[in-house]
Backbone as CSV, one residue per row, in Angstrom:
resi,resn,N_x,N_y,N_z,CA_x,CA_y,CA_z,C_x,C_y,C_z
1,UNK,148.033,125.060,61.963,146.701,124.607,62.260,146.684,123.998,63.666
2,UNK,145.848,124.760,64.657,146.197,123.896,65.565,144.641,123.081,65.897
3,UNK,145.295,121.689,66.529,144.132,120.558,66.191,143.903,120.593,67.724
4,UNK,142.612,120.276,67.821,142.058,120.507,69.555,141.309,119.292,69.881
5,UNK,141.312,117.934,69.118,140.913,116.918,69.310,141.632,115.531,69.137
6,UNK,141.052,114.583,69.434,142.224,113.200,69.460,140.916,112.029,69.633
7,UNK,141.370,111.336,68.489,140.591,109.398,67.868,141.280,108.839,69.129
8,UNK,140.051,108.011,69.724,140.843,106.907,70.194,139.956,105.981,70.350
9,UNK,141.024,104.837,70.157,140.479,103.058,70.297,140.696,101.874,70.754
10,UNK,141.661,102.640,71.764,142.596,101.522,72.561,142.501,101.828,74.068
11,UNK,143.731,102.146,74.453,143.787,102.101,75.917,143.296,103.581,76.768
12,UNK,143.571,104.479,75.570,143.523,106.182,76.259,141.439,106.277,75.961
13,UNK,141.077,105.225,75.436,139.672,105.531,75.662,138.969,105.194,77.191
14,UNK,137.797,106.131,76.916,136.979,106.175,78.551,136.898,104.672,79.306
15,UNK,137.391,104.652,80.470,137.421,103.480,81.005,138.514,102.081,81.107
16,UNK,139.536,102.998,80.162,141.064,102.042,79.722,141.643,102.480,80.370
17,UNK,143.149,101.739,80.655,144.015,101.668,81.260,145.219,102.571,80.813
18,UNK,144.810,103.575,80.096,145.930,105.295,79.499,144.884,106.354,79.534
19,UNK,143.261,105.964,80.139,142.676,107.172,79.995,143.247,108.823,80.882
20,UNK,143.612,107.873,82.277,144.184,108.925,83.005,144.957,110.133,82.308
21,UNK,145.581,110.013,81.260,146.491,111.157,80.785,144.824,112.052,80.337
22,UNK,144.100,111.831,79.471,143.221,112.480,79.574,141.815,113.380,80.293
23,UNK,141.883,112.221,81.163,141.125,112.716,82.503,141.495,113.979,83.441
24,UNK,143.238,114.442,83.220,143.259,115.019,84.231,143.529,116.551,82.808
25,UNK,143.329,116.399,81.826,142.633,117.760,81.195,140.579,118.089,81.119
26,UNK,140.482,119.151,81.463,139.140,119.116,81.111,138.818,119.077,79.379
27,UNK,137.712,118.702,78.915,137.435,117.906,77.155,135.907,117.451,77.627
28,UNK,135.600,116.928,76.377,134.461,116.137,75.892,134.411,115.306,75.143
29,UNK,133.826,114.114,75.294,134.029,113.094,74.450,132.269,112.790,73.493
30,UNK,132.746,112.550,72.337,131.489,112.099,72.264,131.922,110.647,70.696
31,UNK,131.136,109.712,70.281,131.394,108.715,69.621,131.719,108.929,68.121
32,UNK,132.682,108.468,67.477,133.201,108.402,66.040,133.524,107.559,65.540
33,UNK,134.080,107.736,64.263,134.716,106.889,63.765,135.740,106.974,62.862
34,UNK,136.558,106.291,62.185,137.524,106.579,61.069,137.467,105.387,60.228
35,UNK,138.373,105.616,58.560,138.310,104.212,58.004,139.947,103.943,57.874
36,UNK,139.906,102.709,58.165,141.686,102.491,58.652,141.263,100.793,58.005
37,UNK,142.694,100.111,58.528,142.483,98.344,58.816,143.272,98.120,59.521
38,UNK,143.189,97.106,60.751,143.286,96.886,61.816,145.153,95.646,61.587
39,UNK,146.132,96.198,62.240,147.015,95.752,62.042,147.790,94.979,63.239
40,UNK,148.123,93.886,62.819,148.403,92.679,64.362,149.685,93.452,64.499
41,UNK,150.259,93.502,65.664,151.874,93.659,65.888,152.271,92.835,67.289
42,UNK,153.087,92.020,66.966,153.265,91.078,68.128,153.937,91.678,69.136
43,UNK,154.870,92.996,68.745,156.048,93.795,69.426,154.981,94.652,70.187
44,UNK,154.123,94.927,70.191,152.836,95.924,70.696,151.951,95.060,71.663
45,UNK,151.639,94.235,70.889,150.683,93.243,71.845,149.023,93.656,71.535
46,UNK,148.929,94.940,70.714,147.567,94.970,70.560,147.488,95.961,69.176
47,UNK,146.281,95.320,68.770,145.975,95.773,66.759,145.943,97.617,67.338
48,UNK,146.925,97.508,65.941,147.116,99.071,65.917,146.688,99.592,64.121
49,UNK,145.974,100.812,64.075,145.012,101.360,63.020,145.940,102.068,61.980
50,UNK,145.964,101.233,60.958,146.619,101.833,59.829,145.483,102.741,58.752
51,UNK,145.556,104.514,58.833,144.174,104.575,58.354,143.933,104.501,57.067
52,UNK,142.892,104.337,56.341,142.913,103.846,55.061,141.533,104.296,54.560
53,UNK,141.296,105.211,53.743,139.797,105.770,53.337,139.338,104.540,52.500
54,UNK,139.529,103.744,52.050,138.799,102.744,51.427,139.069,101.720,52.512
55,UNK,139.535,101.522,53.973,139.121,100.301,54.680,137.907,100.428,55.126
56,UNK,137.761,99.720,56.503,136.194,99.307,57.301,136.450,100.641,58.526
57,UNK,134.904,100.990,58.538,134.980,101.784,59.566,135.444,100.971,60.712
58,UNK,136.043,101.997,61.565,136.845,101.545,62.584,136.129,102.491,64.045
59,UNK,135.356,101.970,64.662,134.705,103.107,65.857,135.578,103.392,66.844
60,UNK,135.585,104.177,67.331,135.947,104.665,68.668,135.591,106.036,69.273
61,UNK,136.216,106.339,70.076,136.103,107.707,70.382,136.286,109.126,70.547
62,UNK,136.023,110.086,70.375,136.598,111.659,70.102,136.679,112.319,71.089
63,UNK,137.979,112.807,71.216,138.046,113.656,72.877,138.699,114.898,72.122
64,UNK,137.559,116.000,72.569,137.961,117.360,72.488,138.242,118.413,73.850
65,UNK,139.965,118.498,73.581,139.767,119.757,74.769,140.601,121.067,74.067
66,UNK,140.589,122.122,74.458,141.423,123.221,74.333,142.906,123.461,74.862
67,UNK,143.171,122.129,76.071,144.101,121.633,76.319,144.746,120.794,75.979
68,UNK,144.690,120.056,74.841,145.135,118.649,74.453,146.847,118.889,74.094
69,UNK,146.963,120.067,73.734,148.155,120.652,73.371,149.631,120.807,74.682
70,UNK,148.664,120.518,75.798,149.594,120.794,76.880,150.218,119.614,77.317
71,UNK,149.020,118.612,76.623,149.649,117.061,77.302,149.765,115.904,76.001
72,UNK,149.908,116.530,74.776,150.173,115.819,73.485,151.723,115.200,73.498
73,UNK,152.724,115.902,74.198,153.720,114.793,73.848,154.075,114.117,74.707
74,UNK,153.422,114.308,75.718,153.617,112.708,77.246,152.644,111.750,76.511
75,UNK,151.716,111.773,75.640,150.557,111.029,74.921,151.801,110.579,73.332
76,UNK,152.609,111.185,72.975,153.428,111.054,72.075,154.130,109.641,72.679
77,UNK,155.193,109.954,74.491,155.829,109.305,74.654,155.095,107.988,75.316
78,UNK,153.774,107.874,75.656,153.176,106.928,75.977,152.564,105.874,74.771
79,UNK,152.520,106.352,73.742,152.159,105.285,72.530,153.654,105.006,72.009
80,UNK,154.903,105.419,72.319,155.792,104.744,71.710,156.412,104.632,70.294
81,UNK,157.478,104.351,69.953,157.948,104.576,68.269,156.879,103.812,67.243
82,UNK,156.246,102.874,67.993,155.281,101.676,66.848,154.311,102.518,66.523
83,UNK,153.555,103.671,67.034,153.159,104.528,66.666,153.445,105.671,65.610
84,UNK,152.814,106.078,65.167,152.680,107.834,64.867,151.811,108.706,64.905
85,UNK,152.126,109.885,65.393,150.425,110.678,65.457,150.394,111.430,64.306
86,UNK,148.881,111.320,63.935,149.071,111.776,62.324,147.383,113.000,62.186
87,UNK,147.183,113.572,61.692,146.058,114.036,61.400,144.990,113.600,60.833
88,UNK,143.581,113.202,60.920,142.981,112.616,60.116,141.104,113.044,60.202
89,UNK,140.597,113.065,59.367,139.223,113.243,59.330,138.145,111.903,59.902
90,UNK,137.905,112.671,60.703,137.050,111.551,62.073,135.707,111.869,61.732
91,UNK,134.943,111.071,61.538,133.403,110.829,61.380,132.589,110.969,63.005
92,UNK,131.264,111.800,62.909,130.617,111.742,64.441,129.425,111.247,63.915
93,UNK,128.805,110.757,64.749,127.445,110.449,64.587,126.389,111.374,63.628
94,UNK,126.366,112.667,64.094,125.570,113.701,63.475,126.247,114.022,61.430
95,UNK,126.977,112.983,61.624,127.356,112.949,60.163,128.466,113.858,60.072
96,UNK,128.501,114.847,60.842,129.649,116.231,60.261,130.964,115.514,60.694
97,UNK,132.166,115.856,60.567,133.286,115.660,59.785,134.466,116.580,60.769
98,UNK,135.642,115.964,61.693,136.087,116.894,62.127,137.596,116.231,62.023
99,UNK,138.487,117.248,62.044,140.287,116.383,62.215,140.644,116.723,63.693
100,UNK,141.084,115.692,63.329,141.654,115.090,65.216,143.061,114.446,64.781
101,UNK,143.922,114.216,66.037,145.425,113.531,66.234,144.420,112.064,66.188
102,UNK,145.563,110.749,65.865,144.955,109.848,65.837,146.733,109.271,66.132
103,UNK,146.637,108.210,66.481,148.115,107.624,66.799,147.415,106.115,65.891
104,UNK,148.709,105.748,64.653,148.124,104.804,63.806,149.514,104.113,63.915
105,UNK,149.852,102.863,62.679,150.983,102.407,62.873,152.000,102.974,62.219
106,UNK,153.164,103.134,62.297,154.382,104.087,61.949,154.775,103.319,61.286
């Protein structure tokens, strides 16, 4: 299955300080969400998304390119072992329903 989109809610979103890895593929972003709960890690320094279909929606954002595949594991080695990238069903505004990479806690 190959997945052509990626959740994000941290640093690789529009205007953060890891968007660059995404910027320099062409994509589209548009607003989502997932249901996770938000997990402290002091070794990280910032809440990382454990996903969870019975937690709280969790918003962020959806970046779709046809390239995501070319630059998925420099995005692997930039979130680090506290991570994992996992598959998951991302909510859009228009209600419909799509799977995207999501990097949650490992």
């Amino acid at each position: 299955m190959k997945i052509n989109a990626l959740f994000t809610y941290g640093t690789l979103m529009q205007g953060e300080k890891a968007n660059h890895y995404l910027r320099g593929i062409k994509g589209s972003w548009q607003g989502a969400y997932v249901f996770g709960r938000w997990i402290n890690n002091d070794f990280v320094k910032y809440p990382i998304i454990k996903l969870d279909i019975f937690g709280e929606k969790i918003m962020g954002e959806l970046f779709c390119s046809d390239q995501l595949a070319n630059i998925i594991k420099i995005l692997d080695e930039y979130e680090g072992p506290k991570y994992k990238r996992s598959i998951s069903r991302v909510y859009l505004k228009d209600n419909s329903v799509k799977l995207a990479y999501i990097y949650e806690l490992a």
